[in-house]
Structure formats: C-alpha cells, structure tokens
Chimera marker file (.cmm) of the C-alpha trace (Angstrom):
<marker_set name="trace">
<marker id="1" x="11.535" y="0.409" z="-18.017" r="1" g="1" b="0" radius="0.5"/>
<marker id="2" x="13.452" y="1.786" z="-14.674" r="1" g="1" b="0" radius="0.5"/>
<marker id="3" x="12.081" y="2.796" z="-11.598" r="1" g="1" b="0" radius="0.5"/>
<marker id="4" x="12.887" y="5.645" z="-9.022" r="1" g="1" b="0" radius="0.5"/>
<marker id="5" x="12.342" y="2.734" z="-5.909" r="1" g="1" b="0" radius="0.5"/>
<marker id="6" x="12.891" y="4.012" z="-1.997" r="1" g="1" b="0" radius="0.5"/>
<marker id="7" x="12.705" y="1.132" z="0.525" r="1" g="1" b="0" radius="0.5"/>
<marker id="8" x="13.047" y="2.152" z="4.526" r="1" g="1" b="0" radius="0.5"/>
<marker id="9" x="12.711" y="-0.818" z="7.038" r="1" g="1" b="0" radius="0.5"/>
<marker id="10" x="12.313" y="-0.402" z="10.828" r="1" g="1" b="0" radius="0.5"/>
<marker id="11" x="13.410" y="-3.410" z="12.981" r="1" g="1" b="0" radius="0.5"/>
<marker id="12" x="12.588" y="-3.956" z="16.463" r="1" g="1" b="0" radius="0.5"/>
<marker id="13" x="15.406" y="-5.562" z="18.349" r="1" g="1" b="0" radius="0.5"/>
<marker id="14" x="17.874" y="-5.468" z="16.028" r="1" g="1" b="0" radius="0.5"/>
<marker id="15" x="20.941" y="-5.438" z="18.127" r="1" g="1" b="0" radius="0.5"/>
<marker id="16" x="23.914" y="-3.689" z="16.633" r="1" g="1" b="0" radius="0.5"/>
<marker id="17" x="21.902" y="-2.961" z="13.352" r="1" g="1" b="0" radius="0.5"/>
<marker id="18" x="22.895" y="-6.972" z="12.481" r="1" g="1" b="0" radius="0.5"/>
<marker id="19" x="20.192" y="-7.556" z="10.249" r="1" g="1" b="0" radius="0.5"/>
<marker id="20" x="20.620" y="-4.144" z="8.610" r="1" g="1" b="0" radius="0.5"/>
<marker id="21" x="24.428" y="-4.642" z="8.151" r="1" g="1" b="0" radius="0.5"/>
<marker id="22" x="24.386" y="-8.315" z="7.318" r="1" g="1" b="0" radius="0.5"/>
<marker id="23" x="20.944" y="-9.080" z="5.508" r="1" g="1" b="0" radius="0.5"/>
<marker id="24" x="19.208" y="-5.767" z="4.003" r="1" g="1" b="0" radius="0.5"/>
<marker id="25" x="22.191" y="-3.637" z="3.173" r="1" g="1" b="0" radius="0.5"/>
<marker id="26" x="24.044" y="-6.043" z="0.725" r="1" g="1" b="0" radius="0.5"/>
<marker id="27" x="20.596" y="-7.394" z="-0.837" r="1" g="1" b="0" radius="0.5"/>
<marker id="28" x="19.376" y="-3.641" z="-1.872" r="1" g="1" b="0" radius="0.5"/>
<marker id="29" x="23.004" y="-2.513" z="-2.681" r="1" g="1" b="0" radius="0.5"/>
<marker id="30" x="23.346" y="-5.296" z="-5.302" r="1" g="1" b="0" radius="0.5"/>
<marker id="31" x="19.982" y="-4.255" z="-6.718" r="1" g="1" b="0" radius="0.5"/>
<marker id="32" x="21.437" y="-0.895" z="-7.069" r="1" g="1" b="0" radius="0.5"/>
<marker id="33" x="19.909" y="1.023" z="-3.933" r="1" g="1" b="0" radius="0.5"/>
<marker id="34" x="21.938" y="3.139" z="-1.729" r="1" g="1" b="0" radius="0.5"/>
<marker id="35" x="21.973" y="3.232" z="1.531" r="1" g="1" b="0" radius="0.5"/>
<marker id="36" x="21.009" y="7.182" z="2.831" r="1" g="1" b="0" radius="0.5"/>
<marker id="37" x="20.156" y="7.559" z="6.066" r="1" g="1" b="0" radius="0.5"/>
<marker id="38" x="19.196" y="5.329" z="8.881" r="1" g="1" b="0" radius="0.5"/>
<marker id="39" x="17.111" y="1.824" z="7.580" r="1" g="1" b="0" radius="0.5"/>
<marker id="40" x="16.877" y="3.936" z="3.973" r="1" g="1" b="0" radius="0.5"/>
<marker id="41" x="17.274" y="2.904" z="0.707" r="1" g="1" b="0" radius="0.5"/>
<marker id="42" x="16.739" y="4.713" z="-2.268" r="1" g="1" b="0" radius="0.5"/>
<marker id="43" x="17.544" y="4.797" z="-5.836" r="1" g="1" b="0" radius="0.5"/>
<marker id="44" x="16.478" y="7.243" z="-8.899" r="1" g="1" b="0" radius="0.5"/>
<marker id="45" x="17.034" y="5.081" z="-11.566" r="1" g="1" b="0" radius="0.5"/>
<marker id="46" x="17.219" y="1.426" z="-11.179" r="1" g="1" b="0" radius="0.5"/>
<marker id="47" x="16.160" y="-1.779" z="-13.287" r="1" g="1" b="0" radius="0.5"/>
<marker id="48" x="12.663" y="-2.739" z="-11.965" r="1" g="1" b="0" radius="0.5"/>
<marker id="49" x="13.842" y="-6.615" z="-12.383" r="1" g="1" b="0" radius="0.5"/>
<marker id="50" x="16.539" y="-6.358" z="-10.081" r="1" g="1" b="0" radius="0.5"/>
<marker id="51" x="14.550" y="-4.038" z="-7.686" r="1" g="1" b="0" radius="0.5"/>
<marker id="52" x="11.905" y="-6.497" z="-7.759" r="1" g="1" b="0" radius="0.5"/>
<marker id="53" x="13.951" y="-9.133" z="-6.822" r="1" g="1" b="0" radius="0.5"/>
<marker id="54" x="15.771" y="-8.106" z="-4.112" r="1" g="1" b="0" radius="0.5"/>
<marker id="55" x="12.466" y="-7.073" z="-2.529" r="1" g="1" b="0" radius="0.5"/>
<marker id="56" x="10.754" y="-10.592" z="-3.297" r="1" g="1" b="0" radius="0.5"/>
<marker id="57" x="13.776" y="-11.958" z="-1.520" r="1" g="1" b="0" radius="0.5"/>
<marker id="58" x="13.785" y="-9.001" z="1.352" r="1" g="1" b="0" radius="0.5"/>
<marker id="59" x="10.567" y="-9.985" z="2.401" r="1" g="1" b="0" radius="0.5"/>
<marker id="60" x="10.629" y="-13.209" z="3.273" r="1" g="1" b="0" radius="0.5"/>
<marker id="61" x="14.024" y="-12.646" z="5.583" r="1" g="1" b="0" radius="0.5"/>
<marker id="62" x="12.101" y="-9.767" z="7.407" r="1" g="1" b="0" radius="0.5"/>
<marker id="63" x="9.442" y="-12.079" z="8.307" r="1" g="1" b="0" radius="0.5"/>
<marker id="64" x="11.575" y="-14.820" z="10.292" r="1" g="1" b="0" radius="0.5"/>
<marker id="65" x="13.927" y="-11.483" z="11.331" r="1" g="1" b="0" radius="0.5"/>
<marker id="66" x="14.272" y="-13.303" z="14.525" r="1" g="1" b="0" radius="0.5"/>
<marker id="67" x="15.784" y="-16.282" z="13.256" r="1" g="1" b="0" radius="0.5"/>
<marker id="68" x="18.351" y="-14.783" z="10.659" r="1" g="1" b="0" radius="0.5"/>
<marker id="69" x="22.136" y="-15.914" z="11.393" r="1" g="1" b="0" radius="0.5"/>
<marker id="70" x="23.484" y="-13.620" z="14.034" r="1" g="1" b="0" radius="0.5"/>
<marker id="71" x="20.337" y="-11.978" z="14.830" r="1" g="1" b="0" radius="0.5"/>
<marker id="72" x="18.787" y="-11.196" z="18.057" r="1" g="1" b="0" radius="0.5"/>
<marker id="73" x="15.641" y="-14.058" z="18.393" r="1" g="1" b="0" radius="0.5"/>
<marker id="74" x="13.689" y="-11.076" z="19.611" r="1" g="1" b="0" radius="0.5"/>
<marker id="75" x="14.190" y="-9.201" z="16.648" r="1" g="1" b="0" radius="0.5"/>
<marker id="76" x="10.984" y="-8.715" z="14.346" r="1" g="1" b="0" radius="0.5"/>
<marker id="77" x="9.994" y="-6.150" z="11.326" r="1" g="1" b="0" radius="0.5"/>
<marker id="78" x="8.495" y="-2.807" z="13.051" r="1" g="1" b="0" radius="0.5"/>
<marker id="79" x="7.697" y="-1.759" z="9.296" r="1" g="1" b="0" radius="0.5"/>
<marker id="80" x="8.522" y="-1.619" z="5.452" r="1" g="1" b="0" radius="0.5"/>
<marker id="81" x="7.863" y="1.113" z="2.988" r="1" g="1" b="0" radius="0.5"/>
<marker id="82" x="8.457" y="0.880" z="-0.222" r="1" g="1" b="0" radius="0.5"/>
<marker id="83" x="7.829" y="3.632" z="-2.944" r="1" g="1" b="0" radius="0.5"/>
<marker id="84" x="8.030" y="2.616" z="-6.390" r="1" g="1" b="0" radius="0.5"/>
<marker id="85" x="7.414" y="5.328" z="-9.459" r="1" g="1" b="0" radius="0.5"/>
<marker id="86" x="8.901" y="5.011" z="-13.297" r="1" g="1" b="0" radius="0.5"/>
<marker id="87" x="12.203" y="6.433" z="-13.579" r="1" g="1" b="0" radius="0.5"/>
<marker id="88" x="13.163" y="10.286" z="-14.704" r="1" g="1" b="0" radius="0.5"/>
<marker id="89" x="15.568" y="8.735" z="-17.908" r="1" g="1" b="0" radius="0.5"/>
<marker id="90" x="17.055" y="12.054" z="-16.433" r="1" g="1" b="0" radius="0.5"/>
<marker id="91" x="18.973" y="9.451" z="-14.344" r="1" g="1" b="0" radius="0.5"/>
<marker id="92" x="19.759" y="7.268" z="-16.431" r="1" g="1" b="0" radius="0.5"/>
<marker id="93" x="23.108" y="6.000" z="-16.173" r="1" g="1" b="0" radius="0.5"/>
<marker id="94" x="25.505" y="7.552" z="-18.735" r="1" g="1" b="0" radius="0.5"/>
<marker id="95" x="27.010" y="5.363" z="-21.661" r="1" g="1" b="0" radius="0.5"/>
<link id1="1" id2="2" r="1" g="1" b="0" radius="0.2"/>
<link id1="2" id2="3" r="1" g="1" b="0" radius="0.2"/>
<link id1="3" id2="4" r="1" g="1" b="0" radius="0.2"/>
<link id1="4" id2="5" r="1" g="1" b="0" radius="0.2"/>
<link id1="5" id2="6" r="1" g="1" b="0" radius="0.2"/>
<link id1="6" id2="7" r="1" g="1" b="0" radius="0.2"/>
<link id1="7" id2="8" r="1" g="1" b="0" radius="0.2"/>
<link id1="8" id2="9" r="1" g="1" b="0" radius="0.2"/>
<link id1="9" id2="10" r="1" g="1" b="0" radius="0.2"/>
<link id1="10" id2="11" r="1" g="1" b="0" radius="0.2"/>
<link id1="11" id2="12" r="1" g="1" b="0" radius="0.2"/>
<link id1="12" id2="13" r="1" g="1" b="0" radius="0.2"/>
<link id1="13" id2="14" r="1" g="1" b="0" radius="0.2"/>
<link id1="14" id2="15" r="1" g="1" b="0" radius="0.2"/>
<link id1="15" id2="16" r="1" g="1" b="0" radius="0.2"/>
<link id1="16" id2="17" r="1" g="1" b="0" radius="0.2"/>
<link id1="17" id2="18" r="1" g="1" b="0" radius="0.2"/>
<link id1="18" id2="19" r="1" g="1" b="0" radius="0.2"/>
<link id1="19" id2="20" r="1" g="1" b="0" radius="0.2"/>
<link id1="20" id2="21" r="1" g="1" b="0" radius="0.2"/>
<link id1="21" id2="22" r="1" g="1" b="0" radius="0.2"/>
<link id1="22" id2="23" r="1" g="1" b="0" radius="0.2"/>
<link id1="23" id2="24" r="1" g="1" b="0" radius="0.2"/>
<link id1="24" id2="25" r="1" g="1" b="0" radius="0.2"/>
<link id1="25" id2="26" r="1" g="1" b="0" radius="0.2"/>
<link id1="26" id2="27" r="1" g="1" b="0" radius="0.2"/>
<link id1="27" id2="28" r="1" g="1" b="0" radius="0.2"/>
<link id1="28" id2="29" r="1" g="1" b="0" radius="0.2"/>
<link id1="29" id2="30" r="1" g="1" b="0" radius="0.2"/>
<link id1="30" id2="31" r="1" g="1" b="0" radius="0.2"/>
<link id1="31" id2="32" r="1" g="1" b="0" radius="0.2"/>
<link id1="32" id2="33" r="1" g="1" b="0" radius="0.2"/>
<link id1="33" id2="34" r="1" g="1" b="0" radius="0.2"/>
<link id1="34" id2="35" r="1" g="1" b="0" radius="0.2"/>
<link id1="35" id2="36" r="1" g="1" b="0" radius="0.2"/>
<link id1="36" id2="37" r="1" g="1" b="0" radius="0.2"/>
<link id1="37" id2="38" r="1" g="1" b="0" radius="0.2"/>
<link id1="38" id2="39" r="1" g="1" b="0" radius="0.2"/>
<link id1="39" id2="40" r="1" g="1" b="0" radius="0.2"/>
<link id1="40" id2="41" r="1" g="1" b="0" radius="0.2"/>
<link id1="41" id2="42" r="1" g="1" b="0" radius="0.2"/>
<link id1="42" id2="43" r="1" g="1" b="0" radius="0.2"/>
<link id1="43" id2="44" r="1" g="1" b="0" radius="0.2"/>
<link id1="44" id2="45" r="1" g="1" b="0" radius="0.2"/>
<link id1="45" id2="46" r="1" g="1" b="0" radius="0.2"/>
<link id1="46" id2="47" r="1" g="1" b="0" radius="0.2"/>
<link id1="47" id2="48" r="1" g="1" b="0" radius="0.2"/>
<link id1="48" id2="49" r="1" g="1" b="0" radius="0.2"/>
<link id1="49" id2="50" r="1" g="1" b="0" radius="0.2"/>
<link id1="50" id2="51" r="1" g="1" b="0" radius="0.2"/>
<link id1="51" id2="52" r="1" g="1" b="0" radius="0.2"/>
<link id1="52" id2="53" r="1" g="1" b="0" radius="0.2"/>
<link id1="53" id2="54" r="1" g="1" b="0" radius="0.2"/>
<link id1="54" id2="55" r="1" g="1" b="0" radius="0.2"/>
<link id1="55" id2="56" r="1" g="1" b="0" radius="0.2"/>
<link id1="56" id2="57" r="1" g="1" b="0" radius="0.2"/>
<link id1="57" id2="58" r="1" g="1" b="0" radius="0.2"/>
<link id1="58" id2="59" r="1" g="1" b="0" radius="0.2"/>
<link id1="59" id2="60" r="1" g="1" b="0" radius="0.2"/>
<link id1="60" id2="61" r="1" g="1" b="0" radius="0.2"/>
<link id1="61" id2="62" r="1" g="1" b="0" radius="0.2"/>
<link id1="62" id2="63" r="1" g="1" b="0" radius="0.2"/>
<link id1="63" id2="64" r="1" g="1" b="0" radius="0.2"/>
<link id1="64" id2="65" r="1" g="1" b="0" radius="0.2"/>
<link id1="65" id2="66" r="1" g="1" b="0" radius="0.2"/>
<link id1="66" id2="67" r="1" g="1" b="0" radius="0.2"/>
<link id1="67" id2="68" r="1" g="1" b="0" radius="0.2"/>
<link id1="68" id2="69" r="1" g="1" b="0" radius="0.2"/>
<link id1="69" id2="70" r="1" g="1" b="0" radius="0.2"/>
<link id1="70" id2="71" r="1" g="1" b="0" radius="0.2"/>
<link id1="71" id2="72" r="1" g="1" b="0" radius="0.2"/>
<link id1="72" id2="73" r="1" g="1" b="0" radius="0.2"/>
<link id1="73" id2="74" r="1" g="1" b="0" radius="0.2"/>
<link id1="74" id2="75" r="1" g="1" b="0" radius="0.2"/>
<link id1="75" id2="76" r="1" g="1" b="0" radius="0.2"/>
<link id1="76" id2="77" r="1" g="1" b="0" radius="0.2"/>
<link id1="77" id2="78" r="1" g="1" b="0" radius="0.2"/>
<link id1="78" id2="79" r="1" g="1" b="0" radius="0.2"/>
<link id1="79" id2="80" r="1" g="1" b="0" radius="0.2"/>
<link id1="80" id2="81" r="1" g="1" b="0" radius="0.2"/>
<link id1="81" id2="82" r="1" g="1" b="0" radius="0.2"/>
<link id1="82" id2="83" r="1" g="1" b="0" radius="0.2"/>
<link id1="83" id2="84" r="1" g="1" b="0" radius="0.2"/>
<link id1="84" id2="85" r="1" g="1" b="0" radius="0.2"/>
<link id1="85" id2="86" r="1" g="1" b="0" radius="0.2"/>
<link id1="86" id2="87" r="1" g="1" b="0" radius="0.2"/>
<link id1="87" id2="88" r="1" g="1" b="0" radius="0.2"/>
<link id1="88" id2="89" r="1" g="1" b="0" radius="0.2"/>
<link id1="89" id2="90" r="1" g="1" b="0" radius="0.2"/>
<link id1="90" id2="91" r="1" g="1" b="0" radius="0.2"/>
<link id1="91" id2="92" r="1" g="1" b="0" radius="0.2"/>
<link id1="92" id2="93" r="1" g="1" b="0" radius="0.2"/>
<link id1="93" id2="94" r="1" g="1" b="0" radius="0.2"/>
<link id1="94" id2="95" r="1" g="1" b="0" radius="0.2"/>
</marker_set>
C-alpha cells in the first residue's frame, strides 16, 4: 500500500532555515516528499515504509532541534503536522 503523506514543521529559532536545509529537507526528500512551500512537505503517492521511516527518524532530531550540528541552541520545534491517507493509485508512478 502507498500513502498520499503531507508533513509541515515550524521551528522556532531556526537561524537561516539550518535545520530545514540541513536536517528535514534531505530526510523527507529521500523518502520521496517534496518540498512545496515554506516548512512543507508533501507527496501523493509514496511507499508508507519509507514515509514511515523518515518520520520515525524526523522526530527524534526535532526534539533535541537545539543541539543539531550547526543549529542555533535556541532553536526548538514550534509544531509538526503530519497528514497521512492511502494513496489515489491515480499517482502511482508510471512503469
């Protein structure tokens, strides 16, 4: 099974979107979730392993946000949504 998965993340402190750029950005993107808009991920058909993953690892870094190489030791999570339905196979990837 796929999911449709949408993931936005507010950080507080997060001078020069380091934590964005450096930490959530290349996590989601390998998952298969692009980047649309500001601290938005989104994707309309992804595997629900991989999208799993990368959150169960996301979390954990958002936590200690503060402490993350490069980051600002004020920086903390403001908030995280994440939407998660089954997929359209509409958007499937094509063979």
């Amino acid at each position: 099974m796929a999911w449709r998965v949408i993931i936005r993340v507010t950080l507080i402190q997060d001078a020069g979107s380091v934590i964005r750029n450096t930490v959530i950005e290349p996590m989601l993107t390998a998952a298969g979730l692009q980047n649309t808009a500001t601290g938005t991920w989104e994707s309309l058909y992804v595997n629900e392993n991989d999208a799993a993953r990368a959150i169960a690892r996301l979390l954990p870094d958002l936590a200690n946000a503060g402490m993350l190489p490069g980051a600002n030791l004020a920086a903390e999570l403001n908030h995280i949504w994440i939407y998660i339905d089954k997929a359209d196979p509409e958007h499937a990837p094509r063979p």
